[in-house]
C-alpha positions as CSV (number, residue, x, y, z in Angstrom):
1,X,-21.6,3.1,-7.4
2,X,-20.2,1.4,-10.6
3,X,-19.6,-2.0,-11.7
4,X,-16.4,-3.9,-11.0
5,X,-13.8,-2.4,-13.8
6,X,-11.0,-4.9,-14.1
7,X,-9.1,-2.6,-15.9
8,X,-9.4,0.3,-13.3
9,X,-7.9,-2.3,-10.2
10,X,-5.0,-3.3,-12.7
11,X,-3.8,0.4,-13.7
12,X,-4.8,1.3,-9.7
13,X,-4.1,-1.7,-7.8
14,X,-1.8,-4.3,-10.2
15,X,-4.8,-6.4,-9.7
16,X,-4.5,-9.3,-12.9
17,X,-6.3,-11.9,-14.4
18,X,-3.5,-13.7,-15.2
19,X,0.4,-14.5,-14.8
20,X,1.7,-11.6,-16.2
21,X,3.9,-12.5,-19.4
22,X,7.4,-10.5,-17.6
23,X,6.4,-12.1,-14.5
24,X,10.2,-13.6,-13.1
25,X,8.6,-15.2,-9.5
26,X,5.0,-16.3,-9.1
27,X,3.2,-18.6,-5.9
28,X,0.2,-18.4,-3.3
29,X,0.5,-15.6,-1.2
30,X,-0.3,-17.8,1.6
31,X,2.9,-19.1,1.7
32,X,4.1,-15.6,3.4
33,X,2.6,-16.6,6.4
34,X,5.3,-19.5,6.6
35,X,8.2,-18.3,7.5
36,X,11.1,-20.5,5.1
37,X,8.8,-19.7,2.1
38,X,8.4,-16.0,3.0
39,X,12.4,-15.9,3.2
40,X,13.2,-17.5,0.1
41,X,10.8,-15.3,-1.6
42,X,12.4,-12.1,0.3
43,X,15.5,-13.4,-0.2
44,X,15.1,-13.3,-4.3
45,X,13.5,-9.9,-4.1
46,X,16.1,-8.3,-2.5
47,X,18.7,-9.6,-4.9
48,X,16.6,-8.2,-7.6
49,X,16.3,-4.8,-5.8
50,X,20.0,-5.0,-5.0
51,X,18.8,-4.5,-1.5
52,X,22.0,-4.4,1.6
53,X,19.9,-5.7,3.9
54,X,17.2,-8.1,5.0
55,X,15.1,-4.9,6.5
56,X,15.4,-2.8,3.8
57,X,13.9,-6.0,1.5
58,X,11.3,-6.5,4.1
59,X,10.7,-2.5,4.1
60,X,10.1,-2.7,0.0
61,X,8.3,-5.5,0.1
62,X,5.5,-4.6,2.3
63,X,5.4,-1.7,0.4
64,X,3.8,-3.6,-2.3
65,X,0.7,-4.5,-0.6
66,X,-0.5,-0.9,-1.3
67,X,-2.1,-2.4,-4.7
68,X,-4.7,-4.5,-2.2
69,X,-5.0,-1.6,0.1
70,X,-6.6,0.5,-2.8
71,X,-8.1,-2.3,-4.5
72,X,-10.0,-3.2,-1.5
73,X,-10.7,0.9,-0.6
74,X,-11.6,1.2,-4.3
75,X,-14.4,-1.6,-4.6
76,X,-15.8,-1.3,-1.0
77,X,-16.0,2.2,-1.2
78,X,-17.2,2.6,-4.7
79,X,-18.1,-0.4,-6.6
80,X,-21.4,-2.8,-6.6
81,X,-19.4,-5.6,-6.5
82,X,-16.1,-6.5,-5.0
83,X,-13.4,-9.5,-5.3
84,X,-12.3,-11.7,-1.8
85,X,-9.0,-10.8,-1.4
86,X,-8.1,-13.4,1.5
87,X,-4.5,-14.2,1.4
88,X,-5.6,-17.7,1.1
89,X,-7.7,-16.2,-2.4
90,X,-4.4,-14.8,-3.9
91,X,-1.2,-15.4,-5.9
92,X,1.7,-13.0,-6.8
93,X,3.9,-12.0,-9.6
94,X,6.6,-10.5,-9.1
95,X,7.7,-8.1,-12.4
96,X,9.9,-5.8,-13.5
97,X,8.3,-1.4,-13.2
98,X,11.1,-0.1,-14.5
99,X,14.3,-0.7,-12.7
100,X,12.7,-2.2,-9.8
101,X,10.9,-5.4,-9.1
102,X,7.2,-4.7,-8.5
103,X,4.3,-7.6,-7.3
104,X,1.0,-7.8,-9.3
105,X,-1.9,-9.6,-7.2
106,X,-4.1,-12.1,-9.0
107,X,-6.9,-13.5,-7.1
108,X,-7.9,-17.1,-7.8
109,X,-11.9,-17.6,-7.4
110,X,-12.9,-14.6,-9.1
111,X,-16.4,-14.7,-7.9
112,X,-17.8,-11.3,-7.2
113,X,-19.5,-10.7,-4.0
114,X,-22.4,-8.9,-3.1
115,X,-21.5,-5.1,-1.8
116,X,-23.1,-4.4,1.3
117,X,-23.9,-0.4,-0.6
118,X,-25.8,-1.3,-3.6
119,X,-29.0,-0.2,-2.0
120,X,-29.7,3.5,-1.2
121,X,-30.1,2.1,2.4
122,X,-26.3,1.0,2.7
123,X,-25.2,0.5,6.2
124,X,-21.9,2.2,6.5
125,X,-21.2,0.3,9.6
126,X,-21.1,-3.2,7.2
127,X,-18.7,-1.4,4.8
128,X,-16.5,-0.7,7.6
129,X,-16.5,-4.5,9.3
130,X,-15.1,-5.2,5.7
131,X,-12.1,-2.9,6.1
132,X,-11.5,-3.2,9.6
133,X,-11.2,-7.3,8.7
134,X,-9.4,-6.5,5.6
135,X,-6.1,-4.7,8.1
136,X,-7.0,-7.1,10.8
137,X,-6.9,-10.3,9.3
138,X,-5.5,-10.5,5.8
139,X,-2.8,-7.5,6.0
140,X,-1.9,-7.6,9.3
141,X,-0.6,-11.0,9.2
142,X,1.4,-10.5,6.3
143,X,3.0,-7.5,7.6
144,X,3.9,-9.3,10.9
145,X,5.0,-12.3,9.2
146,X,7.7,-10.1,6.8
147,X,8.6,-8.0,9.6
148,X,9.8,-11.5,11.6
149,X,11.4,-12.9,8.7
150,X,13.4,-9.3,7.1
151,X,14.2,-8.3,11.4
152,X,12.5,-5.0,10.5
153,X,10.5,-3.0,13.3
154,X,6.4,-3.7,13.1
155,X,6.2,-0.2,13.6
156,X,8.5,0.8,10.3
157,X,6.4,-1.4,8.7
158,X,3.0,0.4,9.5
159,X,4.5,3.7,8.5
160,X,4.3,3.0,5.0
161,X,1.0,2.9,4.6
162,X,-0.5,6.9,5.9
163,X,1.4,8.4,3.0
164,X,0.2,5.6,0.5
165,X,-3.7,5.6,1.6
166,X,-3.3,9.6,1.1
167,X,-1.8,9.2,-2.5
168,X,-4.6,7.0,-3.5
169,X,-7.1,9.6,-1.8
170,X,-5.6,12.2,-3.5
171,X,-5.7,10.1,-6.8
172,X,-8.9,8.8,-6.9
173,X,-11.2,11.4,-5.1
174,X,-11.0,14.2,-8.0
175,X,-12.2,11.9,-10.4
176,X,-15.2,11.0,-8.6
177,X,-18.8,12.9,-10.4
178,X,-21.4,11.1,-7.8
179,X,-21.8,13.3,-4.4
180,X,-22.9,9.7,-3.0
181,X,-19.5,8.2,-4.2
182,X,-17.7,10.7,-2.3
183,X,-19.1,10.5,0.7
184,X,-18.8,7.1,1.0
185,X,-15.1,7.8,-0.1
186,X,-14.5,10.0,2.9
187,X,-16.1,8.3,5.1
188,X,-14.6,4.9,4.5
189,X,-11.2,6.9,4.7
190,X,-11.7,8.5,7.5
191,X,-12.9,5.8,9.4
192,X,-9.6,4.0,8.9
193,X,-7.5,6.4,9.4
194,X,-9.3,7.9,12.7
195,X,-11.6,5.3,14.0
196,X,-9.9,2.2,13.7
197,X,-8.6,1.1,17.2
198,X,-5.3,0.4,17.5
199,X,-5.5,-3.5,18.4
200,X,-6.9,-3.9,14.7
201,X,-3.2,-3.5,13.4
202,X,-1.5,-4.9,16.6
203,X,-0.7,-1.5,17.7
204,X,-1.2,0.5,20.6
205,X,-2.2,3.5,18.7
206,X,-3.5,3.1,14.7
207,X,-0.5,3.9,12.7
208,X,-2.6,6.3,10.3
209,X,-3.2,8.6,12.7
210,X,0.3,10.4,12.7
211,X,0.7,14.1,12.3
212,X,2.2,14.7,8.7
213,X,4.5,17.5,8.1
214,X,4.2,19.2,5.0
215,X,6.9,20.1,2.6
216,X,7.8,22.0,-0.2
217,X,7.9,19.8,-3.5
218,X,10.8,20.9,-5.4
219,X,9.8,18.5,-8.2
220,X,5.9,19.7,-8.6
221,X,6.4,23.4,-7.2
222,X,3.3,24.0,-5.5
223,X,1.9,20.5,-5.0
224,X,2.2,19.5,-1.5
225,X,4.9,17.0,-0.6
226,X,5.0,15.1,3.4
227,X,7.9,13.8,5.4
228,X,7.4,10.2,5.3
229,X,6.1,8.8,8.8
230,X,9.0,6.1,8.8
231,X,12.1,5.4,6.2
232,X,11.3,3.6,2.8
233,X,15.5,2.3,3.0
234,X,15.6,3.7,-0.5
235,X,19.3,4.6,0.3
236,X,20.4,1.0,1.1
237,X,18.9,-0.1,-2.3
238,X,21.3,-0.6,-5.7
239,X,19.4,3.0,-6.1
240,X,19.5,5.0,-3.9
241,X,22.9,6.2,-2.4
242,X,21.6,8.7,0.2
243,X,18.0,9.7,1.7
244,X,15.3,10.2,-0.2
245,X,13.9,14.0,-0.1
246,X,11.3,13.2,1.8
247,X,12.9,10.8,4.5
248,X,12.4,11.8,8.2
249,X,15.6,10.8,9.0
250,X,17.1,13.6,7.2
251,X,17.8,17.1,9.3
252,X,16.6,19.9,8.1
253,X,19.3,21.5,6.4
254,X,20.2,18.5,4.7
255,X,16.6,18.9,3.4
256,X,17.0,22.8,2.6
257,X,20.1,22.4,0.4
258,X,18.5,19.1,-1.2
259,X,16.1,21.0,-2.2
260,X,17.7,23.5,-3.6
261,X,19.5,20.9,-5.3
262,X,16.6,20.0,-7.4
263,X,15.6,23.4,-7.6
264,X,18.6,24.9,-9.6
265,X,18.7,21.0,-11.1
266,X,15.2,21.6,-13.4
């Protein structure tokens, strides 16, 4: 276990300290829970992501809660102390990352509270009620809330995030020296993405525990690649003109000469 590095959450997480100085939209991110705030928000993200839709917007834009997914993962899992990141504790930014609009999270009261794992006596079982409230009651919400507003399917939605908690285990795990770290790593992970009952994210089954096919990465030959659970709508933004490589609503041939697209491509 380490002390809280702010520096760590912002490269990891886009966790700030302050409005960031590029930042074009900023407010409380309780306001997404009200439905005419969360659409005029929406509504000037997807003109900056050029998105065709209201669903693809709402598709993108949950996509950017993965910086409090790790965040939260991160400092429960492997800090001393962590931050409360209660939607009513929070503001955005939204920023350019490139081409695309991104949202940094700055949370307001920055006290830092007590992680139930500082002692060598840490009850795994307290850790957890921290993450199962963290889907249950602060991102669930959200996700339900944008889902409404952008006419997108809840179940889209969810999909998102397997892929995403996987890239931030895949991330973060090698870098970890402590065996203790590690386990409470995996076993934080796996808790959510096996244990956790489905009525924690309003679903009948919990949407992390999908089967992930693997694929060939034609862009890091012999790093594993997976078929995204659900679409990202990357083809309906300014973009993206066609399916992403990974996209499961792509046939498999499409996939093969895609592939070999890239291939001859590098």
């Amino acid at each position: 276990m380490k002390p809280l590095d702010y520096d760590q959450l912002e490269q990891l997480a886009r966790i700030v300290t302050d409005t960031p100085e590029d930042a074009v939209y900023s407010g409380p991110v309780a306001e997404w829970l009200e439905p005419d705030k969360l659409g005029s928000v929406m509504e000037y993200y997807g003109e900056l992501l050029r998105a065709e839709d209201g669903l693809t917007t709402a598709v993108y834009f949950v996509n950017q809660l993965r910086g409090l997914v790790f965040a939260q993962h991160f400092m429960v899992s492997l800090c001393e102390r962590r931050l409360d990141l209660s939607v009513s504790n929070l503001r955005f930014h939204i920023c350019y990352q490139g081409k695309y609009p991104a949202i940094s999270f700055q949370v307001i009261d920055t006290t830092e509270l007590d992680n139930i794992r500082q002692d060598e006596h840490h009850s795994s079982g307290q850790a957890q009620q921290v993450l199962r409230d963290f889907y249950s009651l602060q991102i669930r919400p959200i996700l339900e809330a944008m889902a409404s507003v952008g006419g997108a399917s809840v179940g889209q939605m969810w999909g998102q995030f397997p892929l995403t908690l996987l890239y931030f285990k895949d991330r973060v795990q090698p870098s970890l020296a402590d065996p203790q770290d590690v386990e409470h790593f995996e076993q934080d992970y796996d808790y959510v993405t096996r244990e956790l009952e489905g009525e924690v994210f309003g679903r009948k089954r919990n949407p992390f525990t999908v089967r992930l096919v693997e694929l060939d990465n034609p862009y890091r030959p012999g790093e594993k690649a997976y078929m995204k659970p659900s679409c990202c709508q990357y083809y309906k933004t300014g973009g993206g003109q066609r399916y992403c490589f990974a996209c499961p609503r792509m046939s498999a041939s499409e996939r093969e000469e895609r592939r070999l697209e890239v291939v001859a491509s590098r």
